[in-house]
C-alpha positions as CSV (number, residue, x, y, z in Angstrom):
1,X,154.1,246.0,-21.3
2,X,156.4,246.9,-24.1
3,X,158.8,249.2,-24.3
4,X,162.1,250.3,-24.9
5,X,164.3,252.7,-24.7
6,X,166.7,255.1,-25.5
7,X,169.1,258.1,-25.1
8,X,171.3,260.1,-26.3
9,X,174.1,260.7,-27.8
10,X,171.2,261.5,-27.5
11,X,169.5,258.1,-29.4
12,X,173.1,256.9,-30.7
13,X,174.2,254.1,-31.3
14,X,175.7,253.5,-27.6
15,X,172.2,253.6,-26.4
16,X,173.1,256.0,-23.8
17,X,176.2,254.4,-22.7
18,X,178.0,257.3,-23.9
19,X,176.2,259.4,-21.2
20,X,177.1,256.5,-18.6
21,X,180.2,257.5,-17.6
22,X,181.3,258.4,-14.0
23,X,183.9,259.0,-11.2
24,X,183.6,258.2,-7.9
25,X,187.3,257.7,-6.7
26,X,189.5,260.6,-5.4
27,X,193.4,260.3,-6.1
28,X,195.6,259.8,-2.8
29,X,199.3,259.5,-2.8
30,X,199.0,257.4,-6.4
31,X,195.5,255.2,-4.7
32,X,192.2,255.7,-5.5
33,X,189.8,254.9,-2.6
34,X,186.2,254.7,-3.2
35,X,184.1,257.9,-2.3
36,X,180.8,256.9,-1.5
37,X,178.3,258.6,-3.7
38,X,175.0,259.6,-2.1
39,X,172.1,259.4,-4.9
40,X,169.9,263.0,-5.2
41,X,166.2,263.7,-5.4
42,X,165.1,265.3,-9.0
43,X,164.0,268.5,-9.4
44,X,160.4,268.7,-10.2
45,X,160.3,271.0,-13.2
46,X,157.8,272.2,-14.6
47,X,158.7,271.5,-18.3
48,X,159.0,268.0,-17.4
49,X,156.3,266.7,-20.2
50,X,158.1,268.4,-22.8
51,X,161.3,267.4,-21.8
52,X,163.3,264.3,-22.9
53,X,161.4,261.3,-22.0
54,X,162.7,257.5,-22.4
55,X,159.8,255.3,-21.9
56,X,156.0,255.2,-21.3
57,X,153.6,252.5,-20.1
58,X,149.8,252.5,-19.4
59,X,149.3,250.7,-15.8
60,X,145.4,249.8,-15.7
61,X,144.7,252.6,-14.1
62,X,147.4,255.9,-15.5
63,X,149.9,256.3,-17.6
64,X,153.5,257.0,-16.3
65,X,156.3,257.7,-18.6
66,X,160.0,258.3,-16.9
67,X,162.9,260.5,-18.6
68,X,165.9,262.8,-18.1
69,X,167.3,263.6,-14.7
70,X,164.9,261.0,-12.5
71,X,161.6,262.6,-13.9
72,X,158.6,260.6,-13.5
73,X,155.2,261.9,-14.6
74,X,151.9,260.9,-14.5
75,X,148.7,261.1,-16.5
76,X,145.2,259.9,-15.9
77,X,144.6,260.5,-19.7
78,X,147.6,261.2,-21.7
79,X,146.8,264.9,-22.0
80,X,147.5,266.3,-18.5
81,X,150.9,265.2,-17.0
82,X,152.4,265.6,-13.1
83,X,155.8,264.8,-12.0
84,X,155.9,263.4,-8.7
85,X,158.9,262.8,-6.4
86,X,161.9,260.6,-7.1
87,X,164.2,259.8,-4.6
88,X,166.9,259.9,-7.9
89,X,168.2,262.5,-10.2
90,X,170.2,259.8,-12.4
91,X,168.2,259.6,-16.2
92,X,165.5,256.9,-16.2
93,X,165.4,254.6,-19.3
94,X,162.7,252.2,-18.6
95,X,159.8,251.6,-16.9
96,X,157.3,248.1,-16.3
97,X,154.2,247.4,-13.9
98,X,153.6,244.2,-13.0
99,X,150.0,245.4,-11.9
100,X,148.3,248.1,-11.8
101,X,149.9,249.3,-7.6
102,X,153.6,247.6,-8.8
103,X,156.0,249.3,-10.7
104,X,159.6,249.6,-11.5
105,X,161.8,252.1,-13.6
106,X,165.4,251.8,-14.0
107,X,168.4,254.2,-15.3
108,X,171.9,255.6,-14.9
109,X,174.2,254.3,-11.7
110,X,172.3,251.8,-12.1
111,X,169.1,252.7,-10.3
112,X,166.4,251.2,-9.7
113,X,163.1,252.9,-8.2
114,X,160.1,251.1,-7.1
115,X,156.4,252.1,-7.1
116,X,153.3,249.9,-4.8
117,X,151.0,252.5,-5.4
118,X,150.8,253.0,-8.4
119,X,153.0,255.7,-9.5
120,X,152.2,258.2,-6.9
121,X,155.3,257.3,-4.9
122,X,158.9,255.9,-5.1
123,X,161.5,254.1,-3.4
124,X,164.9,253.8,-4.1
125,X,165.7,250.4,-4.6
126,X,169.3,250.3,-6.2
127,X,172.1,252.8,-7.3
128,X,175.8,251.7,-8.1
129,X,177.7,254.8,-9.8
130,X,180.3,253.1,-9.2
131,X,179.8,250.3,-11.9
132,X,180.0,253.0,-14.6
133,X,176.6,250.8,-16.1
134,X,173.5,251.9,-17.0
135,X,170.4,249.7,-16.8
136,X,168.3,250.1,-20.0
137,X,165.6,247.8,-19.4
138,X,163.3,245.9,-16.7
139,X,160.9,243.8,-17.0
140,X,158.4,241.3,-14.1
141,X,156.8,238.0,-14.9
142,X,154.7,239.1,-11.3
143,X,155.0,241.4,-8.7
144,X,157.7,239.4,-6.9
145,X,160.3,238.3,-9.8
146,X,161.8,240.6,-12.2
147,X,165.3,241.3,-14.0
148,X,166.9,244.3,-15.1
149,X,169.2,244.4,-18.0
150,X,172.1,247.1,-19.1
151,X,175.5,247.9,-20.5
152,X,178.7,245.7,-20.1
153,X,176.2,242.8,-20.0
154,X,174.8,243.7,-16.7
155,X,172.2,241.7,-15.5
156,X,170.3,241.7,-12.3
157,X,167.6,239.9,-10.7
158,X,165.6,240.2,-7.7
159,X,163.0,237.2,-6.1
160,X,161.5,239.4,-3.9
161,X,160.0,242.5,-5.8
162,X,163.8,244.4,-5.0
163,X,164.0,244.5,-2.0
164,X,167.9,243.2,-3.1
165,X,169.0,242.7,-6.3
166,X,171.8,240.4,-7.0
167,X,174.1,239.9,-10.3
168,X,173.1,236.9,-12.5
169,X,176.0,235.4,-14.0
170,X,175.0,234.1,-17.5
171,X,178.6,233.3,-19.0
172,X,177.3,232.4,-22.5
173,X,175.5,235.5,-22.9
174,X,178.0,237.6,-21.2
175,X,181.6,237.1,-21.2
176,X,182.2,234.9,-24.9
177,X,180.8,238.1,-26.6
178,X,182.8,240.6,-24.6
179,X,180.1,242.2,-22.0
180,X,178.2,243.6,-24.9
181,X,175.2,245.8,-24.2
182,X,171.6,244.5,-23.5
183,X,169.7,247.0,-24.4
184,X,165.4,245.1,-24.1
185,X,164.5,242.6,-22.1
186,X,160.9,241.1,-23.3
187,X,158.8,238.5,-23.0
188,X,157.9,236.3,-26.1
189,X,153.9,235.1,-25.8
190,X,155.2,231.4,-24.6
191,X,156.5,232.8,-21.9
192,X,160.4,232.6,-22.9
193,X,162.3,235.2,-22.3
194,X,163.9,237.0,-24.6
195,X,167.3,239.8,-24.8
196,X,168.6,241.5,-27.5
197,X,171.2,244.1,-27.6
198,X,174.8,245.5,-29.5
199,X,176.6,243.4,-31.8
200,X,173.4,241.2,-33.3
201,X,173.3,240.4,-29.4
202,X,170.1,237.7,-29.5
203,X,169.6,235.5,-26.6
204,X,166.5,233.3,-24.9
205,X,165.7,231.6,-21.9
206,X,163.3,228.8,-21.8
207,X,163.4,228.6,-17.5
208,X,162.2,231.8,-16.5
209,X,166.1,233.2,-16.5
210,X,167.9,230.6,-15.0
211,X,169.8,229.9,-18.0
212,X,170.7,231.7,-21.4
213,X,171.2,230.6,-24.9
214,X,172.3,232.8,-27.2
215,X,170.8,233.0,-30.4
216,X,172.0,232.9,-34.1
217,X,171.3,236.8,-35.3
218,X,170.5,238.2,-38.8
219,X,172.6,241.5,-38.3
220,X,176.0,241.8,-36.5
221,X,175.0,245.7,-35.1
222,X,172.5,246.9,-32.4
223,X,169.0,245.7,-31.6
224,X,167.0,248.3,-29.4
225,X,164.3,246.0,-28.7
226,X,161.8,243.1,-29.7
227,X,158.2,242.7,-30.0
228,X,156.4,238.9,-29.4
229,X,154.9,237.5,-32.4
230,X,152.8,234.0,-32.3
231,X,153.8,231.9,-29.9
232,X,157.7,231.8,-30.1
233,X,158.4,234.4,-32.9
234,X,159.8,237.7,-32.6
235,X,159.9,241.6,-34.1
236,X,163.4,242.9,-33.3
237,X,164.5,246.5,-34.5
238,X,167.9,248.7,-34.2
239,X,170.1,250.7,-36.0
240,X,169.7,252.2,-39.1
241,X,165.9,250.5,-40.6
242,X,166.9,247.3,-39.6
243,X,164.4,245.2,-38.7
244,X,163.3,241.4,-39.0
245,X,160.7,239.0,-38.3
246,X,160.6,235.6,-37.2
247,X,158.0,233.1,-36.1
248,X,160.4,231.0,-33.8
249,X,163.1,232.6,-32.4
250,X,165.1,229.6,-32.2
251,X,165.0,228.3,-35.4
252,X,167.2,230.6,-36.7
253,X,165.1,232.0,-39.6
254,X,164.5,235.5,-39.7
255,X,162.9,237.8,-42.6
256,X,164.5,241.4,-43.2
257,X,161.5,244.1,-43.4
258,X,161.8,246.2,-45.7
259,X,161.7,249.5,-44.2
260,X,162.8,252.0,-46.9
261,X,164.2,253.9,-44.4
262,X,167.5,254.4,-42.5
263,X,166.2,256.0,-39.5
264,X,166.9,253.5,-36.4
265,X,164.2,252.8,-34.2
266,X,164.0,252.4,-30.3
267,X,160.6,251.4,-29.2
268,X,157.8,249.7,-30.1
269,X,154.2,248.1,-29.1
270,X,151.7,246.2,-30.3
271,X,148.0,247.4,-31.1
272,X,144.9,245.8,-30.3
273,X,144.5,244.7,-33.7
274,X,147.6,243.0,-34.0
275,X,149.7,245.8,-36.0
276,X,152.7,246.0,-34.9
277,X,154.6,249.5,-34.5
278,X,158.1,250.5,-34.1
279,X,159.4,254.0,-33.3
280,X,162.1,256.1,-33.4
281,X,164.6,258.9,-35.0
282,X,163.0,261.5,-36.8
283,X,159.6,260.9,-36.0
284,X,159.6,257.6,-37.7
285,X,156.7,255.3,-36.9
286,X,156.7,251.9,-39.1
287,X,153.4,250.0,-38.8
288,X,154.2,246.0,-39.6
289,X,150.8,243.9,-40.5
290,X,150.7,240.0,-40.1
291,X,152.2,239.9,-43.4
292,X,155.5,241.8,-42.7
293,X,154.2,244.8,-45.1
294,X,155.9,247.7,-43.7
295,X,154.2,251.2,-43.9
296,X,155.2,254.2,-42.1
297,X,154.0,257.9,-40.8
298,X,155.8,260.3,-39.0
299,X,155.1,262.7,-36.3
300,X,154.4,266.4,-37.0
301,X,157.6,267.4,-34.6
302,X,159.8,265.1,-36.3
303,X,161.8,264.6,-33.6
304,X,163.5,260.9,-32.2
305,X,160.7,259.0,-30.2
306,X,162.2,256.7,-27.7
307,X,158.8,255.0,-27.0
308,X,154.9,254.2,-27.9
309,X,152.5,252.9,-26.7
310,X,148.2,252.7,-28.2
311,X,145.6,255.3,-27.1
312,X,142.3,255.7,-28.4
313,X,143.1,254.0,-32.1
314,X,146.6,256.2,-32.3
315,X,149.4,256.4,-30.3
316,X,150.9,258.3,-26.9
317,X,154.6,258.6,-27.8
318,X,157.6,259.8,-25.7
319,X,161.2,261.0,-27.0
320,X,163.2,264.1,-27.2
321,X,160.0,266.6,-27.0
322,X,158.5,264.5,-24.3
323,X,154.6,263.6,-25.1
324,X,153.0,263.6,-28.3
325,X,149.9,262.2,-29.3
326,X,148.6,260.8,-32.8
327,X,145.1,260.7,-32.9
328,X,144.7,258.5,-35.9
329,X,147.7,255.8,-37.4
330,X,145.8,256.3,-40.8
């Protein structure tokens, strides 16, 4: 399930990090002990569906999209929405199911709820304020093994479906370029995995994350996320219309699309016939065909979308307005 992801300044270029800061130290004779910080439920509020929303994914069996301040919310069919108990208040940025019963979504103080029945409930899983990092993306290859990706080059991982996550220390990825932000974690259709993030931040792994190459990149500024084309290719999208295409990853060839356009985008999916679509300020939606043609629509709202995904030959959408649906991508 693709997504990805993000707030704030609100969609700026910091992909939230901005937003990321916190104290949790109180000053003592010139020392600065730790203060344990105790996570919060959310509210459930009522506007919740109309409020800012980061990412949305369609389970098998509902839809579940997570936003500002912790909200989760369900759907059975994209029109009527319920926000159910979170056991966090930080801003959720990402969301993946494994299955239809296990889910994860991830945020601010770097938390990390879980789901294992599909959506109705949540546990808290992770939540360090005290890193001052926000996790932006998550992603399973089952319902056991999964990683979780964020600012400063976080990274973590988890064998056993988070019930503990540990830090995975990927020097070549992570320290050489300064801890740069990795903003999507996807998987390409041969089943590498696949970051990108600030600062042309490309990188692959070709053993299921137990080691990182980083890639040679096409632009030097943020990608928000990636889409799988072929078998080892790539869509990857960011700041200001940039986008590019490539049918290997590795090889090192990549295609600019031209997008007319200097809106930057922050999600994207693929549609059942292949189409690929990218979202994001403005309303922008950019539909890219096999050929790398780029044509694009934009909501009636106009307002930044943060994620898509299909429904019903058009799109459910999430962003700064919360849910909006296009009936037809025509």
């Amino acid at each position: 399930m693709t997504k990805h992801k993000k707030v704030l300044g609100l969609f700026g270029a910091a992909a939230f990090v901005a937003a990321a800061a916190f104290s949790a130290q109180a000053q003592d004779d010139g020392e600065a002990p730790a203060v344990e910080v105790k996570p919060r439920p959310a509210e459930l509020m009522p506007l919740s569906p109309k409020s800012l929303l980061l990412d949305v994914v369609q389970t098998g069996e509902r839809f579940v999209a997570v936003g500002d301040r912790g909200a989760i919310i369900l759907s059975a069919d994209g029109q009527a929405w319920e926000q159910v108990n979170v056991p966090v208040r930080a801003a959720l940025t990402a969301v993946y199911f494994a299955d239809p019963q296990h889910g994860w979504a991830v945020g601010h103080d770097a938390a990390i709820v879980a789901t294992a029945d599909g959506g109705k409930t949540w546990a808290l899983q992770n939540f360090q304020p005290e890193l001052e990092k926000p996790l932006l993306d998550v992603l399973f290859l089952d319902a056991s093994r999964g990683f979780a990706v964020g600012a400063y080059g976080l990274l973590l991982g988890t064998e056993d479906a988070g019930a503990s996550w540990t830090e995975v220390v990927a020097k070549n990825i992570q320290e050489d370029v300064d801890e740069v932000h990795f903003n999507s974690i996807t998987r390409l259709a041969n089943g590498n995995l696949f970051i990108a993030g600030e600062f042309g931040m490309l990188a692959v792994s070709g053993d299921e994350g137990k080691t990182w190459t980083r890639l040679d990149s096409p632009y030097d500024s943020s990608f928000f996320g990636a889409l799988p084309v072929g078998e080892r290719g790539a869509l990857v999208y960011g700041l200001r219309g940039n986008a590019y295409l490539t049918q290997d990853v590795r090889s090192g060839r990549w295609t600019k699309l031209d997008t007319d356009s200097v809106a930057s985008m922050f999600g994207g999916t693929v549609l059942p016939g292949g189409e690929r679509v990218m979202v994001g300020l403005n309303g922008v939606i950019f539909m890219v065909d096999a050929s790398g043609a780029v044509r694009s629509l934009q909501t009636p709202a106009g307002t930044p979308l943060s994620a898509a995904i299909p429904l019903n030959g058009g799109l459910l959408a999430v962003g700064e307005s919360g849910v909006q649906q296009l009936a037809t991508l025509q």
